[in-house]
Kinemage of the C-alpha trace (Angstrom):
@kinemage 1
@onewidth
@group {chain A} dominant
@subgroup {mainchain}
@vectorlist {calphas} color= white
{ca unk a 1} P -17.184 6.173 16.920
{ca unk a 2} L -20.103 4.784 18.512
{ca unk a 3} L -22.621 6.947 20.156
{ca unk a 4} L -22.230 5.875 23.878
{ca unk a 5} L -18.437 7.887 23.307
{ca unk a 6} L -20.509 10.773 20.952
{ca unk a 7} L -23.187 11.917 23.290
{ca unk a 8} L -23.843 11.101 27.245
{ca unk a 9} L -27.167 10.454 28.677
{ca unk a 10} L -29.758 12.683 29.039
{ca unk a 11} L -28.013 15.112 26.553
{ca unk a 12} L -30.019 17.368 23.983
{ca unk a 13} L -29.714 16.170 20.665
{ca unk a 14} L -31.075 16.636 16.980
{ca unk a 15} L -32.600 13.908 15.251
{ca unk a 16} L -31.962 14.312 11.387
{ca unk a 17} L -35.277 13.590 9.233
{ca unk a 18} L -34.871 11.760 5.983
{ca unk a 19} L -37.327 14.944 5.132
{ca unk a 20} L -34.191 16.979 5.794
{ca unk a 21} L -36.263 18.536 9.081
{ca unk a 22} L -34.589 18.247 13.333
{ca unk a 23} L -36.218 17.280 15.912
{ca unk a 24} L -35.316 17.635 19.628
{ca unk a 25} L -34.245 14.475 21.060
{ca unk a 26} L -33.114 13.702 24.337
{ca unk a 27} L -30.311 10.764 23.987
{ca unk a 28} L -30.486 7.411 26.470
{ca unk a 29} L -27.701 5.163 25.384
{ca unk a 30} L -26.172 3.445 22.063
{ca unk a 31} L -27.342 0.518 20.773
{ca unk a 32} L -24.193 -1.734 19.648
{ca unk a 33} L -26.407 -4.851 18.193
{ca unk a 34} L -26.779 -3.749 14.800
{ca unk a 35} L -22.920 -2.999 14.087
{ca unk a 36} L -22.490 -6.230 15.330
{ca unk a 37} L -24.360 -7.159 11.907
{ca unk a 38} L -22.894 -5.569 10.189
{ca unk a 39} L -25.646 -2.138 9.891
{ca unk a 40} L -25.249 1.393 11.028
{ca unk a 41} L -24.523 2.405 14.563
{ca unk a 42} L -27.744 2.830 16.478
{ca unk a 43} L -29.074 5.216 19.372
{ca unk a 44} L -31.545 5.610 21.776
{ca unk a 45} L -33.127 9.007 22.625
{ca unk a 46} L -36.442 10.251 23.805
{ca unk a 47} L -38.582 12.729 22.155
{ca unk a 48} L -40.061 15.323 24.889
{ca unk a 49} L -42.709 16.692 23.018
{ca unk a 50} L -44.489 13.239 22.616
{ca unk a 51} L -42.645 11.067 25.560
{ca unk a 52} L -41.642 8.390 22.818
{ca unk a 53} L -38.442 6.626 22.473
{ca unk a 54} L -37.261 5.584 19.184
{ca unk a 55} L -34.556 3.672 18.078
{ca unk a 56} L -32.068 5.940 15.273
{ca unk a 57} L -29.043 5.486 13.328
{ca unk a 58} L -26.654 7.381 14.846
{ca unk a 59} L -25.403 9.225 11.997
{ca unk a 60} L -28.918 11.129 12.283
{ca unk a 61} L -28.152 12.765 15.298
{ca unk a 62} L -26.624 15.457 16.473
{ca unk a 63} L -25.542 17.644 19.054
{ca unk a 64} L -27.698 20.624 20.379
């Protein structure tokens, strides 16, 4: 499932650290080139508490 039909935009989300720490998120949209390559899934989100986007595999995020 791909994370454009997971989340919607603008929705609260957890990013998962490798560290095993969250960290609020806000989603933007999926990112399909990488599956296309055969890689993980990919999303965008937006972290408030620095105003940076970042680029994560989708299986790191969740919903909050």
């Amino acid at each position: 499932m791909s994370g454009e039909a997971q989340f919607h935009e603008g929705q609260r989300v957890w990013v998962h650290g490798l560290d095993g720490q969250a960290r609020e998120a806000i989603y933007v949209g999926g990112g399909d080139n990488a599956t296309f390559f055969g890689g993980p899934g990919l999303v965008y989100v937006v972290f408030p508490d620095t105003r940076e986007g970042a680029e994560v595999e989708e299986a790191r995020v969740t919903a909050r």
